[in-house]
N, C-alpha and C positions, 0 to 999 in steps of 0.2 A: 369814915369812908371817903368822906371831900376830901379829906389832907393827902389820901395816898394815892387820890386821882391825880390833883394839884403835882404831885411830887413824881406821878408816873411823867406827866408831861414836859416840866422843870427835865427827869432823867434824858424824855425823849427829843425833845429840844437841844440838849446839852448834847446829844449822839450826832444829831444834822448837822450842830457848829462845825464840831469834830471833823464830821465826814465831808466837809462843805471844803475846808479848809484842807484836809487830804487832799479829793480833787482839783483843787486850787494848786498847790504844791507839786503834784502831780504833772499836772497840766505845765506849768512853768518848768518841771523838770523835763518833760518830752520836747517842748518847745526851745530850751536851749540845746539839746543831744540835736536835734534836726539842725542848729544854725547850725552847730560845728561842723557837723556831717559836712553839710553844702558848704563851707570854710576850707573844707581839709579835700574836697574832692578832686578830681583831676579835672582841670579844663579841659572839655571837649576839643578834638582836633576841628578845624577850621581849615579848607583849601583849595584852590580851585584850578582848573587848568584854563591857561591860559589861551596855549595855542597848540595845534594838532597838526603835522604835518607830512604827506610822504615825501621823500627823497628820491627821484629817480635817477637812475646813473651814477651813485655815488661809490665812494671806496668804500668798500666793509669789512676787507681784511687785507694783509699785507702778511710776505712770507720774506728774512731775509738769506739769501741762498749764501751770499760770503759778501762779510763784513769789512773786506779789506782792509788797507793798513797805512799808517799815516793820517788819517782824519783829523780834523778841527773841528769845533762847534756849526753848525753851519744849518740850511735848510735843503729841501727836496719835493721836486713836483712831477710830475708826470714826464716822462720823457716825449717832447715835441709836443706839447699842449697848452693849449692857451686857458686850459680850465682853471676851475680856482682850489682844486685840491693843494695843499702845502701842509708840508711838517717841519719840526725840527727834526735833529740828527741827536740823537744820545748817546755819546760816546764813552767809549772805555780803553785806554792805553792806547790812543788812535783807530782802534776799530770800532766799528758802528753795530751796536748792541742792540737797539732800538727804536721806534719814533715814537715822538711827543706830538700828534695829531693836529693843528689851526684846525683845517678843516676839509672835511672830507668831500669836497667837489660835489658836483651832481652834471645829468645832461650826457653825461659821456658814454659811448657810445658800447654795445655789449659784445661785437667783433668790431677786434679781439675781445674776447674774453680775458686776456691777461694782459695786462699791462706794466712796465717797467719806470723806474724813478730813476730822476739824474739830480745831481749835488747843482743849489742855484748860487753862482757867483763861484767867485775862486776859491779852489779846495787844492791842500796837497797830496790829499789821499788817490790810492789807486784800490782798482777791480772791486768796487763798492755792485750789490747788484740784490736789489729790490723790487718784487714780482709784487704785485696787486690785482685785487679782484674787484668787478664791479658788480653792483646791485643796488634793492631797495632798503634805504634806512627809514624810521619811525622817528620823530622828534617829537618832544612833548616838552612842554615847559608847564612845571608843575609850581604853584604859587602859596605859601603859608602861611593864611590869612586868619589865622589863630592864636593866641597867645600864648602856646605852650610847643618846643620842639616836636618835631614830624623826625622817627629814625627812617629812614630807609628800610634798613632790614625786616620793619613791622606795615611795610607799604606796598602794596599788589596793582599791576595793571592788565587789565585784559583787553587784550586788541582782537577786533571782530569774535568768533568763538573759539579762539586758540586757549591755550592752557596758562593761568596767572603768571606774572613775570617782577621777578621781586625786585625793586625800585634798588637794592645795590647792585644789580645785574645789568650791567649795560653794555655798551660794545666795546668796553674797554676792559672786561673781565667782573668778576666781585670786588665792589670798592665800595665798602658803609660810610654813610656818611649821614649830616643830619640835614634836615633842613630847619632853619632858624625862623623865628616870626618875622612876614616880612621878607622876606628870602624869595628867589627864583629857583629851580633846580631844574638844568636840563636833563631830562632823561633821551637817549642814545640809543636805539633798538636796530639789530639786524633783520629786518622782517622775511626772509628766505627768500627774497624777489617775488614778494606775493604783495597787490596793491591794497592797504588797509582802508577802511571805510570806518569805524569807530573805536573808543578807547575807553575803558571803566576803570577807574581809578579806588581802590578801598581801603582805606586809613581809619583802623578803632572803631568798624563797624559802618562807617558811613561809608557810601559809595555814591560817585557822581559818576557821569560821563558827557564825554563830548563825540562830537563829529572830525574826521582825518579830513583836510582837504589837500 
């Protein structure tokens, strides 16, 4: 009767090694699955706004009526103004196709409402004639302060309680781009001549925001 108690114990002891050693095993196998996991995960985006700004009086859009002919490389500013709106001139077979935007002025006044461009410095082109509109612009300088790429296309801003505005959408049409770690990206907004007061920014679930001044 002793020997088979003896021997129950011997079996039951030998089962806890067993099962000790399972858990053990166990344990080290959950415990490496989790490193990898956290190894293999996506770094959280990181980013912050820098600075918020409105623009009042600036250009926000340009129409051109007739691109005349004869043009060279050259630039264009307000006709009779001393502001600091300037673009380049994008040409094609001598006629003017487009502009390549410096910058879009501010301060200038809303009568008139439309305002026209002249070619700065010597030009051999003729009947060039570029109509502009002025209003408020939104500036945002967004900064990626993270160590993994920010796309645009995957980045939302909301100004006061307007409708989200997708960070490739700027005043210069749909253009994706990325933003790099480290990186600045101006973002560009027509705000409809409405004066903004704040900006939420939401990148992969986080969202910060700031103040317009």
């Amino acid at each position: 009767m002793g020997s088979v108690a003896v021997g129950a114990m011997v079996v039951g002891t030998s089962l806890l090694v067993v099962f000790a050693l399972a858990m053990a095993t166990l344990e080290s196998q959950v415990e490496d699955s989790i490193a990898q996991i956290e190894a293999t995960a996506e770094p959280i985006a990181k980013f912050s706004i820098q600075n918020a700004n409105n623009v009042d009086g600036a250009v926000v859009s340009f129409t051109i009526n007739d691109g005349g002919t004869g043009y060279s490389p050259g630039q264009v500013e307000i006709n009779g103004s001393a502001g600091s709106f300037l673009a380049n001139l994008q040409i094609s077979g001598g006629i003017v196709t487009g502009l390549e935007v410096l910058n879009y002025g501010s301060s200038y006044l809303y009568n008139p409402s439309l305002y026209f461009l002249e070619v700065v410095g010597p030009n051999t082109g003729t009947n060039l004639s570029i109509s502009v509109t002025i209003g408020k612009l939104v500036f945002a300088n967004i900064t990626n302060d993270g160590s993994t790429d920010i796309n645009t296309d995957f980045s939302w801003l909301f100004i006061d309680s307007n409708a989200p505005i997708n960070l490739s959408s700027g005043i210069t049409g749909y253009s994706p781009d990325t933003i790099f770690p480290g990186e600045t990206f101006e973002f560009i907004h027509d705000n409809s001549n409405s004066t903004a007061t704040r900006v939420a920014l939401t990148i992969d679930g986080r969202t910060i925001a700031a103040s317009v001044n």
